[in-house]
N, C-alpha and C positions, 0 to 999 in steps of 0.2 A: 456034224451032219445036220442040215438044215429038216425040221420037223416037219412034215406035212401040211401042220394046221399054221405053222410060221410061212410057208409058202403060199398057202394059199389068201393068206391076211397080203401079202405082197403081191399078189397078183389082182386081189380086189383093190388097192391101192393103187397098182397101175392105169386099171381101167378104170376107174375112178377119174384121175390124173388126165387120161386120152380123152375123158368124156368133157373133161370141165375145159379142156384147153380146145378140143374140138367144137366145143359151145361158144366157148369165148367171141369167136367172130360174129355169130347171130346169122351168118349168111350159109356157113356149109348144112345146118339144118334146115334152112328154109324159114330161121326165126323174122327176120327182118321181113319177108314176103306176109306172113300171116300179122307181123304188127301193123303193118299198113291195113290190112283189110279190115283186120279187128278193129283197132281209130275209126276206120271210115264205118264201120259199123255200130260203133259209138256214137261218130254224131247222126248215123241217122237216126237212132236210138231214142238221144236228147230230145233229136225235131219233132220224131211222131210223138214223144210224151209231151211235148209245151204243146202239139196241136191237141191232145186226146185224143191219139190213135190207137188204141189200145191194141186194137186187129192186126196193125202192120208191125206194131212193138212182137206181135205174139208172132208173126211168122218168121221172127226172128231167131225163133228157139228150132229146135228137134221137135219132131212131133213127139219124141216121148222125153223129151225134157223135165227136170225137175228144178223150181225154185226154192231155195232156203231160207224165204223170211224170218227175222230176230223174234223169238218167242212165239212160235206159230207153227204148223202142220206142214209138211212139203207141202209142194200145190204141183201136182203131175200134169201134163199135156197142156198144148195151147190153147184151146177152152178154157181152162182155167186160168193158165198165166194171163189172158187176156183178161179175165174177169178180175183177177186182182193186180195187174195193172190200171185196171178201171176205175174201181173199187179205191185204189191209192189217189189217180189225180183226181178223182169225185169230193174226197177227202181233205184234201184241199192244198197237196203236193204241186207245185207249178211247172219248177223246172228239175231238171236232173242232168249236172255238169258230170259227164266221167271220164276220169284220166287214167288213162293206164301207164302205172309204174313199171312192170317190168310183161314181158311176151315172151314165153319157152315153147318151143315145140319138138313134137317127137312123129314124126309121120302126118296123119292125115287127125293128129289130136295135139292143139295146142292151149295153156292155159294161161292165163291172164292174172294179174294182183293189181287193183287199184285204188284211186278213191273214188267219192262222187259227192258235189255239192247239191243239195236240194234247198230249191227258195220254197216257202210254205206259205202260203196263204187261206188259212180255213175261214169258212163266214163269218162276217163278226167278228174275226179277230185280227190283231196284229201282223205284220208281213214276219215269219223268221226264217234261219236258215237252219240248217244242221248237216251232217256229214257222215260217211261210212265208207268202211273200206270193204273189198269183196274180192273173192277170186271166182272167177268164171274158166269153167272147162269148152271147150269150142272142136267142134267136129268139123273137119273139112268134109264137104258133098262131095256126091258124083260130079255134077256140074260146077266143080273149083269154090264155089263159095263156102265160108266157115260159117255155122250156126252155133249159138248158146247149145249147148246138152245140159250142163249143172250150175247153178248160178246160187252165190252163197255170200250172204253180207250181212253184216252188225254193225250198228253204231259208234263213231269214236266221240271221246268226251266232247262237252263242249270249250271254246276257247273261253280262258276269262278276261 
């Protein structure tokens, strides 16, 4: 006789199983809809940060969104993300490439993993680059658009 707790390990397997093979297309969850809008929302992202947009980079988030900069404080709301987006390309951040590696979604919350290359130019000094990966949480609106809600990224080494 099959144990209770052996059944129920087989039925979290199952569903498990339905979940990964139901995902697999990226289309029956609506993965494939939110990757396109996230990209398109990346580069607008890019654009406003090479202009020093900081404003339009920030309506970008939830109003009550949270940033995870590497070795720092959240930064809560867009008042703030705006100011440290500011704050960053003042600093001498030029550009910001980001690519998103993979888009999962589950209703009206889809999450993100990527990279992003940043060109660096602070005054007075030399042009450099560096890199980071990041997973960003995104909220679909009322009005169909996705916003950042949780945005979170560290540094990867550098190349030698």
């Amino acid at each position: 006789m099959v144990s209770r707790r052996t059944f129920v390990v087989f039925a979290l397997i199952g569903l498990m199983s339905s979940a990964a093979s139901a995902g697999a297309s990226g289309e029956k969850d609506g993965a494939g809809e939110a990757r396109a809008a996230i990209e398109a929302a990346n580069a607008r992202f890019s654009e406003a940060f090479a202009r020093g947009d900081a404003k339009a980079i920030s309506t970008m988030y939830t109003p009550d969104a949270i940033a995870f900069p590497p070795d720092a404080e959240m930064i809560r709301g867009n008042e703030a993300i705006a100011s440290f987006w500011k704050t960053t390309r003042d600093g001498g951040v030029r550009s910001a490439t980001l690519t998103a590696l993979d888009v999962q979604r589950s209703g009206d919350v889809a999450w993100e993993t990527g990279t992003v290359s940043l060109a660096i130019q602070a005054a007075g000094a030399q042009r450099t680059t560096a890199a980071a990966k990041y997973l960003v949480v995104w909220k679909r609106q009322s009005d169909g658009t996705w916003k950042m809600d949780r945005d979170i990224w560290n540094g990867l080494p550098a190349k030698p």
